[in-house]
KOLVEX-372285 format. One record per residue (C-alpha): z, y, x; residue in one letter. Coordinates in steps of 0.25 Angstrom, whole numbers, plus 5000, padded with zeros to 4 digits. Layout:
ZYXa;...
END
This chain:
498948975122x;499749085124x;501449095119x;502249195114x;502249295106x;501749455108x;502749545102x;502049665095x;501949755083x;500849705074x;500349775061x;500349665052x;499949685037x;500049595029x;499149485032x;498649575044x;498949615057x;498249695068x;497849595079x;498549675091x;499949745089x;500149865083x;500449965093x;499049955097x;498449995084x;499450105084x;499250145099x;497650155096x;497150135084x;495650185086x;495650035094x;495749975081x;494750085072x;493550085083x;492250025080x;491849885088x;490649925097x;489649825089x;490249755076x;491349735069x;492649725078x;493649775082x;494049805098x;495349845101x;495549875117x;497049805119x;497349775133x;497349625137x;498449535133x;498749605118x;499149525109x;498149485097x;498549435084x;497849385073x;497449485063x;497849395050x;498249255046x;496949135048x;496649045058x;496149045071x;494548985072x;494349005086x;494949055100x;493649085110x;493549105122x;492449145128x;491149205124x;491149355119x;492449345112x;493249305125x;494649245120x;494749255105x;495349225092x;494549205080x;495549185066x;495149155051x;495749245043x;496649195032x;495749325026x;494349265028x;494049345039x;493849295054x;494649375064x;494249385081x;495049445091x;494149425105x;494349445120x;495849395122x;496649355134x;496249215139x;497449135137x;498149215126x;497749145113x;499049095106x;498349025095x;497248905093x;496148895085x;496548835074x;497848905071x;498348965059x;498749125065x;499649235057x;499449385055x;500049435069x;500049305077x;499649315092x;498349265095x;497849305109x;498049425119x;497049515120x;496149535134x;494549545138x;493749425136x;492349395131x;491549495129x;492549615133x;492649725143x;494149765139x;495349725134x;495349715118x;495249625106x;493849625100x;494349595085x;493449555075x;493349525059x;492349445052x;492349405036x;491349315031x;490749315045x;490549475043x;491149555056x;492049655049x;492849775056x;494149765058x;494449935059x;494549915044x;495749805043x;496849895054x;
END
């Protein structure tokens, strides 16, 4: 488990937050507003070691691994919805499954592992079990 805490500029709203820091929607927002090659997602090329935090309040379900996800974080949305952030940097998770995490809290840094060929964080939404696009919610 990783300490300390990244410093940044996170749009929160509300309940809410965009799960990297702001400046990167600012800098380049058609990251965040183009379509995810396949389903559902979300893909947004940040270079390895960003901070990623949790989207909204919930708790966290799983950390994988391995397999086509690579180092992940999977949260249960206080909102019913299941968030996934994939392909983080091995070693970076500061959190467990099992915890209770708040809207802006650090999860895991952001890197290339799983089924990646860059630096990014696949994020994905699913309510009652339905893959849902994220563009709609920045």
């Amino acid at each position: 488990m990783v300490t300390g805490c990244p410093t940044g500029d996170l749009a929160v709203a509300g309940d809410y937050a965009l799960p990297v820091e702001r400046r990167w929607y600012d800098e380049h927002p058609e990251w965040f507003t183009k379509p995810h090659h396949d389903y559902p997602a979300a893909d947004i090329p940040v270079p390895t070691g960003t901070p990623l935090y949790a989207i909204t309040n919930g708790v966290v379900i799983s950390t994988p691994t391995s397999g086509r996800c690579g180092i992940g974080v999977i949260i249960n949305g206080d909102d019913g919805a299941q968030y996934t952030y994939c392909h983080g940097l091995p070693g970076s998770h500061t959190i467990d499954t099992g915890d209770r995490v708040e809207v802006g809290q650090h999860l895991m840094n952001s890197a290339s592992t799983g089924n990646s060929t860059g630096p990014h964080l696949h994020f994905a939404i699913k309510v009652d079990g339905t893959a849902r696009c994220p563009r709609r919610f920045w």
